[in-house]
C-alpha positions as CSV (number, residue, x, y, z in Angstrom):
1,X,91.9,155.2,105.3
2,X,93.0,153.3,108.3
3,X,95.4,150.3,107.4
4,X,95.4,147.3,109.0
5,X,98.3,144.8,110.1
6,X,97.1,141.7,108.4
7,X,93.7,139.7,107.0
8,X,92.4,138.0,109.4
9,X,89.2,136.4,107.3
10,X,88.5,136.1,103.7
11,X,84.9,135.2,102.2
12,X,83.7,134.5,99.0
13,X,79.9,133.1,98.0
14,X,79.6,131.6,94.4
15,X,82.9,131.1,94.1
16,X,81.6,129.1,90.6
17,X,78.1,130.3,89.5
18,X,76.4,129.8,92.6
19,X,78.1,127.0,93.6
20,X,81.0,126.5,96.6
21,X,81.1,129.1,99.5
22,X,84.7,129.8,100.6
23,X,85.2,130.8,104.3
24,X,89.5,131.3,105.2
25,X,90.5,131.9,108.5
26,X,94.2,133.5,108.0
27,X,97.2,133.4,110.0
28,X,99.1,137.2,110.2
29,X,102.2,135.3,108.9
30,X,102.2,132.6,106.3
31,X,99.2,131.2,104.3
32,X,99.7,128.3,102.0
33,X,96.6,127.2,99.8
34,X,96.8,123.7,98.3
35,X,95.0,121.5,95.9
36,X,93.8,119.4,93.1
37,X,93.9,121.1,89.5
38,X,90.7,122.7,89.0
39,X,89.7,122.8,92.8
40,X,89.9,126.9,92.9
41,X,93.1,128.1,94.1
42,X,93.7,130.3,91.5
43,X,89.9,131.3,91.5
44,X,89.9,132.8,95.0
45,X,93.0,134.5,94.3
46,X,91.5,136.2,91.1
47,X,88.5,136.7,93.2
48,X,90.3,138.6,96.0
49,X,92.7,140.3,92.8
50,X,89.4,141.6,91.4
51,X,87.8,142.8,94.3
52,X,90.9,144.5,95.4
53,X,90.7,146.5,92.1
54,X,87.3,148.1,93.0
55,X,89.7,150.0,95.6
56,X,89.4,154.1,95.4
57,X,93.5,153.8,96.1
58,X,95.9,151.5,94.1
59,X,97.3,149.2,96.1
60,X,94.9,149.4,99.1
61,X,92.4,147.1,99.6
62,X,88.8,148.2,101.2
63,X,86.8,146.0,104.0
64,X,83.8,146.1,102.4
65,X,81.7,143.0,100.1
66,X,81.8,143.5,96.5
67,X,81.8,140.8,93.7
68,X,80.5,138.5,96.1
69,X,84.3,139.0,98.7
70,X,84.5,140.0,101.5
71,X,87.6,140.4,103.9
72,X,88.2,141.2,108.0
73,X,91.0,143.0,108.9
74,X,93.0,143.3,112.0
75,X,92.2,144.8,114.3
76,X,88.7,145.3,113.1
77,X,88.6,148.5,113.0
78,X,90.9,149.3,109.8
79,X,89.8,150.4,107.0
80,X,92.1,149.2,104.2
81,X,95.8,147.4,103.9
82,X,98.5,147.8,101.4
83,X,99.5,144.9,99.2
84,X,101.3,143.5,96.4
85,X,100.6,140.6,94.0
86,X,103.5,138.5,92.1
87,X,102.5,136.2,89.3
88,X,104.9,133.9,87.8
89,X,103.9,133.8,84.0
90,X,106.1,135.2,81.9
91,X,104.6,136.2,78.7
92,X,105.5,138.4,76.1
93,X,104.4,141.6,75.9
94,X,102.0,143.2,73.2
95,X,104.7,145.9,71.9
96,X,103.0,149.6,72.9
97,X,104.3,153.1,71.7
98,X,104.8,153.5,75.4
99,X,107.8,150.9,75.7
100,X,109.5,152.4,72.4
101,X,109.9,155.8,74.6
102,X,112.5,153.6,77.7
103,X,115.6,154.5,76.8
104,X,118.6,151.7,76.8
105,X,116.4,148.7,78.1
106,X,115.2,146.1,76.3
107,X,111.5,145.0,77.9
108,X,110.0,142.2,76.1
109,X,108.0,140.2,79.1
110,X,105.7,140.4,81.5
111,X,108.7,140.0,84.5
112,X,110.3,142.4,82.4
113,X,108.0,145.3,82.6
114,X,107.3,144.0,86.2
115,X,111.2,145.1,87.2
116,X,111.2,148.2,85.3
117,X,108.2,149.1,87.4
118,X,109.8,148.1,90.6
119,X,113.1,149.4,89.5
120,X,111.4,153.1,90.4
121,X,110.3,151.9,93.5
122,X,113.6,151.0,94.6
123,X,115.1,154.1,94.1
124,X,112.5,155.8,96.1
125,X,112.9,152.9,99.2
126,X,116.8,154.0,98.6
127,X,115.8,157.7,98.7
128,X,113.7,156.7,102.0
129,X,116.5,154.9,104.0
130,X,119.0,157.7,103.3
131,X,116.8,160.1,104.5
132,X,116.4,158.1,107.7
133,X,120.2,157.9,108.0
134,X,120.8,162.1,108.1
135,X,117.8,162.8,110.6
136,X,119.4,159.7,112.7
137,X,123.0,161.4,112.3
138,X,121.8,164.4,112.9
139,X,119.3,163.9,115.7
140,X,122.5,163.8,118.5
141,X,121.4,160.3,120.1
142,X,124.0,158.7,121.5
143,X,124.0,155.1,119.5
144,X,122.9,157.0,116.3
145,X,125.5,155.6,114.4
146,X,124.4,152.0,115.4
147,X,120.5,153.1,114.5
148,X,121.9,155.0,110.9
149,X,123.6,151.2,110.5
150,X,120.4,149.0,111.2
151,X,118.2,151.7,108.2
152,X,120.5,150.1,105.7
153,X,120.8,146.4,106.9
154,X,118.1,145.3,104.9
155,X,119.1,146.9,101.7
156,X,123.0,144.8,102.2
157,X,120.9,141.5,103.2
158,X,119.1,141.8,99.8
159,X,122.2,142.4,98.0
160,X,124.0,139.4,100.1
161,X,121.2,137.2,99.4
162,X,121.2,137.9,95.5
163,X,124.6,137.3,95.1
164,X,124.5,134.3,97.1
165,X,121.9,133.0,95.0
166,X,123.2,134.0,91.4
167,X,126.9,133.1,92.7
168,X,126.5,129.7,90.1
169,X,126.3,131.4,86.9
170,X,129.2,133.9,88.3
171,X,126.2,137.1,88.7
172,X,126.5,139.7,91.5
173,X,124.6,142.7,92.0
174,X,126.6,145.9,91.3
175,X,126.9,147.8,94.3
176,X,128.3,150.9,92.8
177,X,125.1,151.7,90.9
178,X,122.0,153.5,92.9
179,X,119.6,151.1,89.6
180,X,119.4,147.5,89.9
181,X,122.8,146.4,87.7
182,X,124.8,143.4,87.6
183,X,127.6,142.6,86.9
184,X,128.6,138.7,85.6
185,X,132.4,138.0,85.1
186,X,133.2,141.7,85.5
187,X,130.6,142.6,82.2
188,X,127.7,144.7,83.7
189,X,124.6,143.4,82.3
190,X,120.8,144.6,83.0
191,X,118.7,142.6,84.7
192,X,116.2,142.5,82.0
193,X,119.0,139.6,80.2
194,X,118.6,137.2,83.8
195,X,116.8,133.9,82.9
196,X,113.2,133.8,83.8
197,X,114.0,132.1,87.4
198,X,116.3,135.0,88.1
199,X,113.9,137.8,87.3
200,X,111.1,135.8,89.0
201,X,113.3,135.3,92.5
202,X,114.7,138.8,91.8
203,X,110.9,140.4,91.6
204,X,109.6,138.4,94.8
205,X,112.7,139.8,97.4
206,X,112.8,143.1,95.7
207,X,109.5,144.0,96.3
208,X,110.1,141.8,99.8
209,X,112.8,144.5,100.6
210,X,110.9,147.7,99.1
211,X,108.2,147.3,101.1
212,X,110.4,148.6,103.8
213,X,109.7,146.8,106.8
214,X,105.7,147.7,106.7
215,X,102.7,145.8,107.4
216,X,101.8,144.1,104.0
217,X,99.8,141.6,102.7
218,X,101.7,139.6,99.5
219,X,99.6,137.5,97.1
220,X,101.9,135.1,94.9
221,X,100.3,133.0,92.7
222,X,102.0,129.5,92.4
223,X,105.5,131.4,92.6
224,X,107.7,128.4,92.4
225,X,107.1,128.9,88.7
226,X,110.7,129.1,86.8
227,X,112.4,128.2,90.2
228,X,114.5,125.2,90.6
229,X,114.3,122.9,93.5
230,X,116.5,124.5,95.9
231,X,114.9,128.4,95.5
232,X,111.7,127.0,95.8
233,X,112.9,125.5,99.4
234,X,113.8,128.5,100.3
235,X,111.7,131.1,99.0
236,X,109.2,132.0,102.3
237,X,111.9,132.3,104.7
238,X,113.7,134.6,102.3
239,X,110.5,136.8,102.1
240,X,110.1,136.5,105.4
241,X,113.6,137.8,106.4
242,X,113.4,140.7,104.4
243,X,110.4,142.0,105.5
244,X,108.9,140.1,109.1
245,X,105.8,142.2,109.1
246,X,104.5,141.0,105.8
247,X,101.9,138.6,105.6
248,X,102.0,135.9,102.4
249,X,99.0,134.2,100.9
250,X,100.4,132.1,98.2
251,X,98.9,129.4,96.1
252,X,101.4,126.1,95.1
253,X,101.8,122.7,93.5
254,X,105.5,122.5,94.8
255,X,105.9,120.3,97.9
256,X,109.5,121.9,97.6
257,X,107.8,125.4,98.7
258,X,106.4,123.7,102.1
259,X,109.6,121.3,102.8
260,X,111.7,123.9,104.9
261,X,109.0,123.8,107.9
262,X,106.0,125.3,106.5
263,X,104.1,121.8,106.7
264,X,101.8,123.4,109.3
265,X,100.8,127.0,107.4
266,X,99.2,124.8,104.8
267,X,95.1,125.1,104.0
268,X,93.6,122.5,101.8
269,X,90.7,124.5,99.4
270,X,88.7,121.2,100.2
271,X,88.8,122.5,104.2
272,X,87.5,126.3,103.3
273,X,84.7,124.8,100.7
274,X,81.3,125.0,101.6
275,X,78.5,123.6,99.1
């Protein structure tokens, strides 16, 4: 499968029983779909959710039309693209034998489960970067060093941007520890205690930062959820920082979400609707 950089058109007939035809002609950066409740943002992005899952690779979706979707890549030619979805209900879990068998953590939500999923994929971006580092240390280039440097900017950004963020409640990340830790008024504590705004800003730039500088597509569902005022202000250029190549698609209510120059990256679902 041949990835593609970005989405470049998404379709989807019957969007309600027959009725409305949805044609979206997408930036490669920022995508902002706004509306009346009931007008369908969530639809299409369950739509393209569904669709995506008919994929042969998790995480990948196909350029083909199934359950009345279709989407166009860029360039054309592509095959597939990587993506991640981030909802922002946090409901409790339905208990399972499975979650008895995690040792020391104490998952009760659907963020929570969501970290300790991501949690693993960190340590595997970490595992990546370092790996970077020794083949650029030992490679002989002259400004090695300064490339070995740039690998693990990102990672200290993230961390710089967490703390910054959390600095109110006295929270920093603990920087000793390869797993996501914190540590609040020098007590560590696990992430899986962080109110549901923290977990939900914490899940957003840490799969922002895992994806590791790629060419991603990232589908949030009215992410503002659980975020006060000023996170939700900041929230795209955050995403955006940490990972320039992704591409967002993200449903709101929050004028907040839009204030800090994004005026221009917003669609209205009345302007892609077609009876």
């Amino acid at each position: 499968m041949t990835n593609a950089k970005y989405i470049s058109r998404i379709e989807i007939s019957s969007l309600w029983r027959g009725h409305k035809h949805i044609v979206w002609e997408l930036r490669p950066d920022v995508n902002i779909l706004s509306g009346k409740n009931g007008e369908g943002k969530s639809t299409i992005i369950n739509k393209l959710i569904r669709h995506m899952r008919t994929a042969p690779l998790s995480g990948e979706l196909p350029q083909n039309s199934k359950l009345g979707v279709r989407v166009d890549f860029e360039p054309a030619e592509a095959t597939g693209i990587r993506y991640d979805i981030i909802r922002s209900f946090d409901r409790q879990l339905v208990q399972s034998e499975g979650l008895k068998d995690i040792p020391g953590e104490s998952i009760a939500t659907e963020l929570d489960w969501q970290l300790y999923i991501l949690q693993r994929r960190y340590l595997d971006y970490q595992v990546n970067v370092g790996n970077r580092m020794v083949q650029l240390l030992t490679n002989g280039a002259p400004d090695a060093q300064a490339q070995a440097m740039r690998a693990t900017a990102a990672k200290t950004r993230f961390q710089d941007i967490i703390d910054e963020l959390f600095s109110s409640t006295g929270k920093r990340i603990d920087r000793e520890s390869n797993e996501l830790r914190f540590i609040q008024y020098d007590e560590k504590i696990s992430p899986y205690v962080l109110s549901s705004g923290e977990k939900q800003m914490l899940l957003i730039l840490l799969t922002a930062l895992t994806e590791d500088n790629q060419h991603y597509v990232f589908f949030m569902d009215e992410p503002e959820a659980s975020l006060h005022h000023e996170w939700q202000q900041v929230l795209i250029a955050l995403v955006r920082e940490l990972n320039p190549n992704a591409q967002i698609i993200l449903t709101t209510h929050s004028p907040a979400v839009i204030m800090d120059g994004w005026e221009d990256y917003v669609t209205e679902v009345s302007e892609i609707t077609q009876d």
